[in-house]
C-alpha positions as CSV (number, residue, x, y, z in Angstrom):
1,X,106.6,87.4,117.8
2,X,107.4,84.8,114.7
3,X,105.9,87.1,112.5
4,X,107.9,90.1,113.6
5,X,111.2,88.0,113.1
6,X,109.6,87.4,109.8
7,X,108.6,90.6,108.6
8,X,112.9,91.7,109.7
9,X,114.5,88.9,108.1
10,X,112.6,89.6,104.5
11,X,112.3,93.8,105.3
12,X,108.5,93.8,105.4
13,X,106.5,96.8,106.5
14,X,105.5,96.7,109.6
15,X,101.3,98.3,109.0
16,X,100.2,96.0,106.0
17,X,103.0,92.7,106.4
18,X,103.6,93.1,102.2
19,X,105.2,95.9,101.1
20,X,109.1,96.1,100.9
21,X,111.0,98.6,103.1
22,X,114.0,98.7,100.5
23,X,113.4,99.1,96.7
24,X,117.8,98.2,96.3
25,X,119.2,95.8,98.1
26,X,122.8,97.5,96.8
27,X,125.8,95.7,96.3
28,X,129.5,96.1,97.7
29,X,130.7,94.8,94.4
30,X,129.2,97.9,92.7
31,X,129.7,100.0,95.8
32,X,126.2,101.1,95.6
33,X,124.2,101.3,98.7
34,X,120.9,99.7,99.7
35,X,117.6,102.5,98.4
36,X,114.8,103.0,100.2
37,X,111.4,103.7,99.7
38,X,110.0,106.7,100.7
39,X,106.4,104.9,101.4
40,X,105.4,101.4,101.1
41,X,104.3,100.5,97.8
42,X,101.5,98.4,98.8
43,X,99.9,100.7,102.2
44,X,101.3,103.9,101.3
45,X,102.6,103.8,105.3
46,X,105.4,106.4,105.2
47,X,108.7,105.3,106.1
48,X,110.7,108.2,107.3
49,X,108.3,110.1,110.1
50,X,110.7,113.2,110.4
51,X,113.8,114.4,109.4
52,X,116.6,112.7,111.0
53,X,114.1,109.9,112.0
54,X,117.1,107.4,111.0
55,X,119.9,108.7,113.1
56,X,119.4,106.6,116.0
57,X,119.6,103.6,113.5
58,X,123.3,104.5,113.6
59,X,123.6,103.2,116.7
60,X,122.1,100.1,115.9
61,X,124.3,99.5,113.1
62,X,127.4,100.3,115.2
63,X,126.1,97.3,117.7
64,X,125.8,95.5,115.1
65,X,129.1,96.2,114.0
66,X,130.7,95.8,117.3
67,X,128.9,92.0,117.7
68,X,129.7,90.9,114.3
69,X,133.8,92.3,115.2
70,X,133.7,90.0,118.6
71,X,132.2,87.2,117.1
72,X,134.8,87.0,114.0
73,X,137.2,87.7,116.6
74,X,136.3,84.8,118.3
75,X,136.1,82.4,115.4
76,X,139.7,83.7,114.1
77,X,141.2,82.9,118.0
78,X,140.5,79.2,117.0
79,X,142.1,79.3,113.2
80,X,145.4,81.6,114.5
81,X,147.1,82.0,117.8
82,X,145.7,83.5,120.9
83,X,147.6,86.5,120.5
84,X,145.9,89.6,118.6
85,X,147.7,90.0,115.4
86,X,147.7,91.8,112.1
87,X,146.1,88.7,110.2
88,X,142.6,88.9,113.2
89,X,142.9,92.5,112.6
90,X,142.8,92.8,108.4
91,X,140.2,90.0,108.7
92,X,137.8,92.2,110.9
93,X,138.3,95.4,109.0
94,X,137.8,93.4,105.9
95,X,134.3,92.0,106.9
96,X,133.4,95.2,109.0
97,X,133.9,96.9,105.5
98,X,131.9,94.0,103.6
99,X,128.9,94.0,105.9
100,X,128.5,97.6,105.8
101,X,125.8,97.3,103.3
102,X,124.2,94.2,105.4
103,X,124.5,96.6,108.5
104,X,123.0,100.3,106.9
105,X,119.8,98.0,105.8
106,X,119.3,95.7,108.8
107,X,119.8,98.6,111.1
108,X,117.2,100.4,110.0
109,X,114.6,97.2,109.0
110,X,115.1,97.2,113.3
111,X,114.9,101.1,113.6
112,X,111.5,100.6,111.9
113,X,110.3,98.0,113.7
114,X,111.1,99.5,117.0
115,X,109.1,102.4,116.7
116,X,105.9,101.3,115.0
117,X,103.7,104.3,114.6
């Protein structure tokens, strides 16, 4: 289980442990998005099994998405007034917006890693 966690939190391949999933990391300054390799550079596993295979990863992204909004929720209820206002509101779409490259990467890191084939 530790090395699972691992192998997510670094975006290792899940056959050989050592190969990256992502060649990019991207960047929201540059607005460029995270790349991907196609196979893993060190085991040659291939990434993508199908066309489409990422699709469901969408819905991984949009829990993340939807945990991330509640917890910032949460930690702006402490900092401004009980009541939802425009200042919680900007402050979620701002980081929903800034961890949209986090999110696209991570979501699929676990989209890999639940379907190990």
């Amino acid at each position: 289980m530790k090395i699972a966690i691992s192998q997510l939190l670094k975006g290792k391949c899940h056959k050989c442990h050592k190969g990256d999933i992502y060649e990019k990391r991207g960047s929201l300054l540059r607005l460029r998005m995270p790349r991907m390799n196609k196979k893993c550079p060190v085991c040659q596993h291939t990434f993508e099994k199908e066309p489409g295979y990422f699709y469901g990863a969408m819905y991984v992204s949009y829990m993340l998405t939807v945990a991330e909004a509640i917890a910032i929720y949460f930690i702006c209820s402490f900092f401004f007034e009980k009541a939802i206002d425009l200042r919680i509101f900007l402050i979620i779409a701002f980081s929903m917006v800034a961890l949209s490259f986090f999110n696209m990467r991570a979501s699929r890191i676990i989209w890999i890693h639940l379907f190990k084939a």
